[in-house]
MMTF fields as JSON, N, C-alpha, C and O atoms, coordinates in Angstrom:
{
  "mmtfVersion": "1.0.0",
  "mmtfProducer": "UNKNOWN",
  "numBonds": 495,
  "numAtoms": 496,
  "numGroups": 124,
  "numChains": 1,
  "numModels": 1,
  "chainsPerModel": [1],
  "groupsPerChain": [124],
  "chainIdList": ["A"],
  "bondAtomList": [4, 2, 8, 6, 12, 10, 16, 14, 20, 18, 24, 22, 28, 26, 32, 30, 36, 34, 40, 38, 44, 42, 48, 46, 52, 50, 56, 54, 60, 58, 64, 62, 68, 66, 72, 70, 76, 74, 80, 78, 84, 82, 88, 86, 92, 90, 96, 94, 100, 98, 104, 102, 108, 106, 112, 110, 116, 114, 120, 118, 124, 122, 128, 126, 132, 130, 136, 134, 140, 138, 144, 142, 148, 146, 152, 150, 156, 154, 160, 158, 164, 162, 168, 166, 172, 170, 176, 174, 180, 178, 184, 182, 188, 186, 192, 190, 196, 194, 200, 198, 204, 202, 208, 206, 212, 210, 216, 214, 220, 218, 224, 222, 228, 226, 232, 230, 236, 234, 240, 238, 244, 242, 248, 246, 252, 250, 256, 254, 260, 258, 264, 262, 268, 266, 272, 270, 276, 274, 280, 278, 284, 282, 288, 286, 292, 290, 296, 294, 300, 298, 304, 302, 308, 306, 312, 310, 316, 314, 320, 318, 324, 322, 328, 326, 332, 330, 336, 334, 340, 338, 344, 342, 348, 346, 352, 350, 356, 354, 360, 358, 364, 362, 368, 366, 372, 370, 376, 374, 380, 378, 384, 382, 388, 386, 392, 390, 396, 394, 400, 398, 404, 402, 408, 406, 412, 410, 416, 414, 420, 418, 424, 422, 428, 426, 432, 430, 436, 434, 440, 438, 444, 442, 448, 446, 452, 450, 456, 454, 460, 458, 464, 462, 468, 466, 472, 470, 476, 474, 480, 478, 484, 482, 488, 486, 492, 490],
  "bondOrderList": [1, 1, 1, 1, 1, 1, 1, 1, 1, 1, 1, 1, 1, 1, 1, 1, 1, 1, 1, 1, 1, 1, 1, 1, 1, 1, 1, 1, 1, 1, 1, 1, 1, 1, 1, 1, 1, 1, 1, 1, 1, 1, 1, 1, 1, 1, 1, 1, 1, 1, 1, 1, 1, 1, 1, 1, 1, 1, 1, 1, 1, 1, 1, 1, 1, 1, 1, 1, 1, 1, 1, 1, 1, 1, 1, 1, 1, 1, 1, 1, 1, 1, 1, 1, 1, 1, 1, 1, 1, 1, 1, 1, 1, 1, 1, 1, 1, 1, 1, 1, 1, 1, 1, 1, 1, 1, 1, 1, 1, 1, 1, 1, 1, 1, 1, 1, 1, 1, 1, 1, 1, 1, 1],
  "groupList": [{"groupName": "UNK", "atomNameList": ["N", "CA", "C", "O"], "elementList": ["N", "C", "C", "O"], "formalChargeList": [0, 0, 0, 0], "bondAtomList": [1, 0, 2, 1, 3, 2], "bondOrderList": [1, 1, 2], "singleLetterCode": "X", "chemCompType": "L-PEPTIDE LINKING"}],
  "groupTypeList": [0, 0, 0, 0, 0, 0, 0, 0, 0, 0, 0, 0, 0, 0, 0, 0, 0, 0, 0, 0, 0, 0, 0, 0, 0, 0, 0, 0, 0, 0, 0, 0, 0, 0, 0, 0, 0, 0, 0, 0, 0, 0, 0, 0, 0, 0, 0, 0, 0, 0, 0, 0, 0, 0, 0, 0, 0, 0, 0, 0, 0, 0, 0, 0, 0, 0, 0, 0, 0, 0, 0, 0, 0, 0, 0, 0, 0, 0, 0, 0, 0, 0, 0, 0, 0, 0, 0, 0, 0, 0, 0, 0, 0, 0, 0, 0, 0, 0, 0, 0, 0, 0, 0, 0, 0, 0, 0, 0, 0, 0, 0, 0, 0, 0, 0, 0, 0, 0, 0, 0, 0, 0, 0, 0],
  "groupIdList": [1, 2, 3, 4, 5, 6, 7, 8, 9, 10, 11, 12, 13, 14, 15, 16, 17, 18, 19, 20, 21, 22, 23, 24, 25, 26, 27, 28, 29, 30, 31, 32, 33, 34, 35, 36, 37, 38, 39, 40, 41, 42, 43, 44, 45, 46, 47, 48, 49, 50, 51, 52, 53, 54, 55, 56, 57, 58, 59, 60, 61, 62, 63, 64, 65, 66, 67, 68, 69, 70, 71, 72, 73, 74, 75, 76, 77, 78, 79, 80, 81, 82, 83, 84, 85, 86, 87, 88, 89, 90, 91, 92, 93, 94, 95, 96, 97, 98, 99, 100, 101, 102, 103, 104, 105, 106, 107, 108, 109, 110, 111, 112, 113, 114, 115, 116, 117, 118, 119, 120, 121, 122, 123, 124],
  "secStructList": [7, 7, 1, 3, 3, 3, 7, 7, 6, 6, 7, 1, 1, 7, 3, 3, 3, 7, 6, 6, 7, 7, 7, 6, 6, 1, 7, 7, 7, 1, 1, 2, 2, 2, 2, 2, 2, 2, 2, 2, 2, 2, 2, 2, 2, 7, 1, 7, 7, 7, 7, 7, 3, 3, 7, 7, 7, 1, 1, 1, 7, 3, 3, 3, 7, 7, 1, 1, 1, 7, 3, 3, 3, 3, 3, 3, 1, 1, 3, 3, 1, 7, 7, 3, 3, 3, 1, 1, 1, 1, 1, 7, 3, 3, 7, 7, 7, 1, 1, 3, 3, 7, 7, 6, 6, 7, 3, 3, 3, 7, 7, 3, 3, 3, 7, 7, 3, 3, 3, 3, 3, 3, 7, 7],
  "xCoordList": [-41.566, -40.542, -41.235, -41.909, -41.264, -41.496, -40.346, -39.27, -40.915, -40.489, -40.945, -41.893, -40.588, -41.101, -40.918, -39.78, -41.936, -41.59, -41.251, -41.615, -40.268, -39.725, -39.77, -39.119, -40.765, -40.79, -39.767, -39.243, -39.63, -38.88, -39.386, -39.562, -39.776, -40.518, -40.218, -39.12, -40.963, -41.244, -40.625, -40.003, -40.565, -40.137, -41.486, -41.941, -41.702, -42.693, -42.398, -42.865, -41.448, -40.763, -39.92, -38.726, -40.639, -40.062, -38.827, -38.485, -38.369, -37.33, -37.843, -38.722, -37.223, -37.433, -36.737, -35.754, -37.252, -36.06, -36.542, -37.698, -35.731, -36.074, -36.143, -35.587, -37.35, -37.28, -36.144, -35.441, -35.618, -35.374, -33.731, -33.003, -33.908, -32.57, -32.798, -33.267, -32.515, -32.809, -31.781, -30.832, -31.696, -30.518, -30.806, -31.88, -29.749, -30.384, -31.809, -32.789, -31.533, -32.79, -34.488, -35.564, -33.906, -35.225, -35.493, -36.295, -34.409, -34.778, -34.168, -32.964, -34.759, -34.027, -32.557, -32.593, -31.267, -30.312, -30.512, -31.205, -29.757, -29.942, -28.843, -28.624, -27.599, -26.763, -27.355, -27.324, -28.212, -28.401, -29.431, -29.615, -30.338, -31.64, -30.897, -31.571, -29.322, -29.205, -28.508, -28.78, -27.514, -26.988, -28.406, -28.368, -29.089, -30.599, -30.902, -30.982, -31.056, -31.338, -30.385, -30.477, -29.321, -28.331, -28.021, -27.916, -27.958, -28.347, -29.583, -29.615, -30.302, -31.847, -30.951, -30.041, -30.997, -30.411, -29.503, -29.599, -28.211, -27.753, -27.99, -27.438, -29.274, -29.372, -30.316, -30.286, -31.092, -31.879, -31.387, -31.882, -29.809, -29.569, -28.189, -27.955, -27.301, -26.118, -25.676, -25.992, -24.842, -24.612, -23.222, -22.574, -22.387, -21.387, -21.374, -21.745, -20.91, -21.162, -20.227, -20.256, -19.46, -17.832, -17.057, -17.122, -16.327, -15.573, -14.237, -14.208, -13.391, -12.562, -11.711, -12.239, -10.132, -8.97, -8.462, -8.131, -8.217, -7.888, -6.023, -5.573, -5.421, -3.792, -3.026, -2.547, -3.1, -2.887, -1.119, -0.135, -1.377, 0.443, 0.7, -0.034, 1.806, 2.349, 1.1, -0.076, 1.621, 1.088, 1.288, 2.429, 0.577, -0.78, -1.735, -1.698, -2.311, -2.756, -4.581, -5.587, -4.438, -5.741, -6.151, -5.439, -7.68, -8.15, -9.586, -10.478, -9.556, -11.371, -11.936, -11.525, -13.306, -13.742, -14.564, -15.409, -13.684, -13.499, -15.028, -15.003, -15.92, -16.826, -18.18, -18.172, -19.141, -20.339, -21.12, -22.21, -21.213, -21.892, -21.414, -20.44, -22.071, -21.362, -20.419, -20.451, -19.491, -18.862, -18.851, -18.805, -18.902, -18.465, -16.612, -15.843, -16.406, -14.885, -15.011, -15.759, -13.607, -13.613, -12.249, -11.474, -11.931, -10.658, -10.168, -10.829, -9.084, -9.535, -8.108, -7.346, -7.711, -6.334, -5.222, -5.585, -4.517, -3.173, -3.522, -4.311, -2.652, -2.803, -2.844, -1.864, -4.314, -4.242, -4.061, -4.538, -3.472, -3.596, -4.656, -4.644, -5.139, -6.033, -6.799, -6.257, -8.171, -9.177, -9.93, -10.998, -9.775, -10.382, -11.208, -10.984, -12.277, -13.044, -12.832, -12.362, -13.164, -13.026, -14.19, -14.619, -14.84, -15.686, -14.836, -15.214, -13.398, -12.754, -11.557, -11.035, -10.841, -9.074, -8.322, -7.111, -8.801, -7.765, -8.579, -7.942, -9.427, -9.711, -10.353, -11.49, -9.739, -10.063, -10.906, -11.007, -11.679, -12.385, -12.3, -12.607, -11.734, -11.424, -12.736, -13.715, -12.617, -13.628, -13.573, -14.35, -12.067, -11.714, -12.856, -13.099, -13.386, -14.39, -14.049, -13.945, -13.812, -13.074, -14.513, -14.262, -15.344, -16.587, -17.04, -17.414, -16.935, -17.262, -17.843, -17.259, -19.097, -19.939, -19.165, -18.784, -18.938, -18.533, -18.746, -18.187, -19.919, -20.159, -18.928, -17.868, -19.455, -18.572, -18.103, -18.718, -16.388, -15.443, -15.094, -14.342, -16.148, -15.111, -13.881, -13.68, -13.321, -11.872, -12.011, -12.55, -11.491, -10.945, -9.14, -8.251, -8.933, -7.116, -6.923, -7.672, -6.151, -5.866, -4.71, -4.237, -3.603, -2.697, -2.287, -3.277, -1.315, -1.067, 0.46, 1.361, 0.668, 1.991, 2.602, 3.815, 1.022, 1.068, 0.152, -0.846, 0.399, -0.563, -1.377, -1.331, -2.805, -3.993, -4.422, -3.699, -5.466, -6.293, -7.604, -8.518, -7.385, -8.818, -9.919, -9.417, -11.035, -11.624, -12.687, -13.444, -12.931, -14.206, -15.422, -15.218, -16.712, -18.102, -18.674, -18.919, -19.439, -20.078, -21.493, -22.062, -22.122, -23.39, -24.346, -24.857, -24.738, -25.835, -27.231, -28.275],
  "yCoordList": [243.895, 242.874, 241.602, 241.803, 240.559, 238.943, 238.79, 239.381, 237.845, 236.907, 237.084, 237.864, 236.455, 236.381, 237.368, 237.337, 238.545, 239.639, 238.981, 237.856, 239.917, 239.922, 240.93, 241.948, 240.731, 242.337, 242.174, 241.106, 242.879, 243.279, 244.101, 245.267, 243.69, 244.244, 246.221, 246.596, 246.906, 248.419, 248.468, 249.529, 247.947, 248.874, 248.118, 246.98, 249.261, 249.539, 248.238, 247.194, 249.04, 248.174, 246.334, 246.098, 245.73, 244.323, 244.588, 245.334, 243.532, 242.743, 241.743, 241.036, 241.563, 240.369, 239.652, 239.902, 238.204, 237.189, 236.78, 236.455, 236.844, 236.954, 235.335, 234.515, 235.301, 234.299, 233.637, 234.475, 232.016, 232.146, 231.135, 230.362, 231.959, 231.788, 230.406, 230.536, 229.131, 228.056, 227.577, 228.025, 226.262, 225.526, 224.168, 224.095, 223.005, 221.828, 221.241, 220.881, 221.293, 220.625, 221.519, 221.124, 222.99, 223.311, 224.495, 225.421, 224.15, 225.162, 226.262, 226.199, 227.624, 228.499, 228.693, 228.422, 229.06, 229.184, 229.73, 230.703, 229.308, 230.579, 231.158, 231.646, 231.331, 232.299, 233.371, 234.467, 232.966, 234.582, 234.741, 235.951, 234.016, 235.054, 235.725, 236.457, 235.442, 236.162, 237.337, 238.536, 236.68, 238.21, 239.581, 240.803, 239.008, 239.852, 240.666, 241.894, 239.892, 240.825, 241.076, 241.529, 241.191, 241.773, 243.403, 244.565, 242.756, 244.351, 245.412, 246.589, 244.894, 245.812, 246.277, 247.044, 246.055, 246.363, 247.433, 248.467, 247.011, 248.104, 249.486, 250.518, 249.119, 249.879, 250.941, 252.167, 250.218, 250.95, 251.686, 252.804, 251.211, 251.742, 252.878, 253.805, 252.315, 253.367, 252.719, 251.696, 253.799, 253.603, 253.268, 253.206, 252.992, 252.246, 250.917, 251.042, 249.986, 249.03, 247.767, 246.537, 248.762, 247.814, 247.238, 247.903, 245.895, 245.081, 246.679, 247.691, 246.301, 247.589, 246.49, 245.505, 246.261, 245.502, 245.901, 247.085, 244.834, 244.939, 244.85, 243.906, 245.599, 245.165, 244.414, 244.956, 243.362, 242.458, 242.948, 243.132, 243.049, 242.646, 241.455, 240.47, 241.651, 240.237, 239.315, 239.673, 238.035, 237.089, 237.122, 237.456, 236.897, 236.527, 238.538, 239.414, 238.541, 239.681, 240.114, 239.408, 241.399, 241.788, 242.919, 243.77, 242.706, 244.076, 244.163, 243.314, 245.534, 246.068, 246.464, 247.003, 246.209, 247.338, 248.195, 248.114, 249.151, 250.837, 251.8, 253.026, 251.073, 251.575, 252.092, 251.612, 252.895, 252.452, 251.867, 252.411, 250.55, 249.736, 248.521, 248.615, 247.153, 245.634, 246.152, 247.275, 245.041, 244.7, 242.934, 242.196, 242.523, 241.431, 241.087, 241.638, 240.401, 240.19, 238.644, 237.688, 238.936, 238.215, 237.9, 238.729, 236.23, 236.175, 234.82, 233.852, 235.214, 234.459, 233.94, 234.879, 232.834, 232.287, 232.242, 231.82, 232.433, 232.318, 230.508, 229.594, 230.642, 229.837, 229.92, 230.168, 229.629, 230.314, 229.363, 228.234, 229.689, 228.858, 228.686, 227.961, 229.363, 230.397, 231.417, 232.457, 231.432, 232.843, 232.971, 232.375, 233.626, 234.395, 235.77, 236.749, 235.604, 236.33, 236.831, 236.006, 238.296, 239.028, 239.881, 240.251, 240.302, 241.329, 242.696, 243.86, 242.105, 243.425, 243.402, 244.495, 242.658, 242.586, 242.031, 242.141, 241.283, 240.508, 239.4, 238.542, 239.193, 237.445, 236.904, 237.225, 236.255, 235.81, 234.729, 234.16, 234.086, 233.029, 232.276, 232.859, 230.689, 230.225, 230.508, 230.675, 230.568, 230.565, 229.346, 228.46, 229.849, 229.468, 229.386, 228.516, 230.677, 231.039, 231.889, 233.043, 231.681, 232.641, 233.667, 234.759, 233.63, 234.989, 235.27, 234.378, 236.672, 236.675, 237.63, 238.413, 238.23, 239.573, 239.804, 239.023, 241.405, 241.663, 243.234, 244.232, 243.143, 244.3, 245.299, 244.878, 247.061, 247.627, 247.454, 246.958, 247.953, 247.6, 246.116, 245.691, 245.17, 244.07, 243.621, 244.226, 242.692, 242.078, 240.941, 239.984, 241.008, 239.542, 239.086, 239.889, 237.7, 237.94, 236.824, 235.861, 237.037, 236.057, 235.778, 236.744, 234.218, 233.66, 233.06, 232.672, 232.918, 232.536, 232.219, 233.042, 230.967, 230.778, 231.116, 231.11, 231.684, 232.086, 233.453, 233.319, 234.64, 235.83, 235.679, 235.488, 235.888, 235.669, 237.51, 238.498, 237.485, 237.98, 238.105, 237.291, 239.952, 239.964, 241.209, 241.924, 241.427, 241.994, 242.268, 241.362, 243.461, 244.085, 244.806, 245.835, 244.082, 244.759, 245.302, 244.502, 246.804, 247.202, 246.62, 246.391, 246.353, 245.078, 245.741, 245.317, 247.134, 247.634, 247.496, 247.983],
  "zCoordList": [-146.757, -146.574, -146.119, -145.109, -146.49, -146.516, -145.256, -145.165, -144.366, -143.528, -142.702, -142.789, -141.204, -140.098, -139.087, -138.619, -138.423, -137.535, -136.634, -136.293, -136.049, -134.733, -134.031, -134.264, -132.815, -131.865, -130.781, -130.464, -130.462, -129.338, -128.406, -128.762, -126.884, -126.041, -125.797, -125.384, -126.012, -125.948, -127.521, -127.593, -128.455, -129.448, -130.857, -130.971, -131.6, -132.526, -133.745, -134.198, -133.836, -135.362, -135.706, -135.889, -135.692, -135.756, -136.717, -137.635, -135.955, -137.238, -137.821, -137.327, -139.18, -140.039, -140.43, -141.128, -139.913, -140.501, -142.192, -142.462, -142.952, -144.589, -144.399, -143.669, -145.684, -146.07, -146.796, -147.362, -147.009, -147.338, -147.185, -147.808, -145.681, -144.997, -144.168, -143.037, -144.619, -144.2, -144.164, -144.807, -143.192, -143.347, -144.266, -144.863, -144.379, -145.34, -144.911, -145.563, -143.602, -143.305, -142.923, -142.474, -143.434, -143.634, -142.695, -142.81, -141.524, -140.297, -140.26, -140.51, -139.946, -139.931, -139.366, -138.166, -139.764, -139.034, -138.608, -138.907, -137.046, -135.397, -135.272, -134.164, -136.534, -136.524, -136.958, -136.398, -138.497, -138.932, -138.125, -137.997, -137.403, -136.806, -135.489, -134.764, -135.138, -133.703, -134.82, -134.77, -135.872, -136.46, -136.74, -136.598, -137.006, -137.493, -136.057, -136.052, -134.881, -133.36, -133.478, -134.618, -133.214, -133.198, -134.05, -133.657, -135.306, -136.101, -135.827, -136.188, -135.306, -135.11, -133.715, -134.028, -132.627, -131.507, -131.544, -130.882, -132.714, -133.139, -133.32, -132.939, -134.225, -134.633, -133.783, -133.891, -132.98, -131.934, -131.349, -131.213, -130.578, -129.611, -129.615, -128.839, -130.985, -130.744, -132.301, -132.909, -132.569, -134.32, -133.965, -135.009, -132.788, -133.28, -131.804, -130.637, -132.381, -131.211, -132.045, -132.053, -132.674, -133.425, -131.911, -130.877, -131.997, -131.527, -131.407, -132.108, -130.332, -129.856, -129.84, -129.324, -130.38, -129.684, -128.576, -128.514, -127.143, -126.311, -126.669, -127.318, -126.309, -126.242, -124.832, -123.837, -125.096, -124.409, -123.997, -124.715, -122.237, -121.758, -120.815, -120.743, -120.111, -119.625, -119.411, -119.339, -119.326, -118.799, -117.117, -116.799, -116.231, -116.752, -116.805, -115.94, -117.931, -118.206, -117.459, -117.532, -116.839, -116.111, -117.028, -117.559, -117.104, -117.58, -117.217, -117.206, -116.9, -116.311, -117.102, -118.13, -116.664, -117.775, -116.731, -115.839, -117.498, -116.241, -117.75, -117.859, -118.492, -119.162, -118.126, -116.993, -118.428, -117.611, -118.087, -117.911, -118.915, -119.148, -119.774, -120.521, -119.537, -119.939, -121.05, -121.552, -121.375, -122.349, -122.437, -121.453, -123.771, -123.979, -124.145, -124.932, -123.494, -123.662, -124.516, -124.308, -125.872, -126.652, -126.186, -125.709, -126.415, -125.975, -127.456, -127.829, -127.855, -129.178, -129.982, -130.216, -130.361, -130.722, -129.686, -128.588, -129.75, -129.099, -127.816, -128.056, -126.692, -126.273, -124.489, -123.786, -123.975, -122.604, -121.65, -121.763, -120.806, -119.685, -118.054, -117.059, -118.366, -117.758, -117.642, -117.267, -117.906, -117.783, -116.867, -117.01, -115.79, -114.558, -114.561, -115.272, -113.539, -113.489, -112.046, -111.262, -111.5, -110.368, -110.33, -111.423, -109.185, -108.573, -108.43, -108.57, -108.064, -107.34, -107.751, -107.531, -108.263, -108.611, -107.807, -107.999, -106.689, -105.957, -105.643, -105.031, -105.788, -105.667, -106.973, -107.318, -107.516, -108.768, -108.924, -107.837, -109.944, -109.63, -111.391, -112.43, -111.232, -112.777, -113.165, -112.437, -115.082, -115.402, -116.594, -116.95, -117.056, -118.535, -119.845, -120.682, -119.581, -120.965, -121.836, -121.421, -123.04, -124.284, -124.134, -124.643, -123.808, -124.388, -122.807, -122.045, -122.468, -120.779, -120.811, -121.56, -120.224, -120.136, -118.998, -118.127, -119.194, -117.933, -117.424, -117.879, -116.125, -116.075, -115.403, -114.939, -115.496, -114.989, -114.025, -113.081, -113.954, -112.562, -112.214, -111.337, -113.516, -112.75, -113.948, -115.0, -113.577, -114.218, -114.644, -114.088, -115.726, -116.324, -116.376, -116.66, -116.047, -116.004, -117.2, -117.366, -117.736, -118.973, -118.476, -117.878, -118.472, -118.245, -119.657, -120.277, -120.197, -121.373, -121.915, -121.752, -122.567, -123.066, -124.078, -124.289, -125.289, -126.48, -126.271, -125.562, -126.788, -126.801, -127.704, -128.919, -126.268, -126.977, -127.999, -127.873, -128.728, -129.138, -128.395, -128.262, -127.723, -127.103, -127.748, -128.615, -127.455, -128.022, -127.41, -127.061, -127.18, -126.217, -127.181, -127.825, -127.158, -127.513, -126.871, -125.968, -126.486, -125.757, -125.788, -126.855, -124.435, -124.685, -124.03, -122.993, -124.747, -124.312, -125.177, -124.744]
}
């Protein structure tokens, strides 16, 4: 395979960004080279690591992640009024970020006038 290796610290096998994949001006896009880590990672580490829909209730809406390991929280359309972050579930802290890592046991609260679209990746 042609293109540029990519190692990744303790593992054997690079990834490759294909030639190829340029933008107008020549430079590699840094979408596909993160989609590219991204797929190797995948693939290293667990054969499913699909987006899970969160089912969103009332406003303003809390959810943990009760997983043992990160998740990415996707928070996506509708219309929020508010996105909070917690250590513990009762003191909240603004964040207002649609994409939030969030390790185990803690919370995210979504406030909203329109129901959002959320979506949890496991980010191991």
């Amino acid at each position: 395979m042609s293109g540029v290796p990519l190692r990744l610290p303790g593992y054997h096998t690079p990834l490759h960004i294909k030639e190829g994949e340029t933008s107008p001006t020549g430079e590699r896009e840094l979408g596909q080279v993160w989609k590219t880590f991204f797929q190797g990672l995948s693939a290293l580490h667990s054969p499913n690591l699909q987006p899970r829909v969160i089912t969103v209730g009332a406003s303003p809406f809390v959810y943990q992640n009760k997983n043992s390991y990160p998740v990415l929280i996707i928070v996506g359309n509708g219309t929020t009024t508010g996105i909070d972050w917690s250590p513990d579930g009762i003191t909240f802290y603004f964040i207002n970020m649609r994409a939030l890592l969030l390790t185990p046991g803690f919370f995210i609260r979504v406030g909203y006038t329109v129901t959002p679209d959320m979506f949890e990746v496991p980010f191991i």
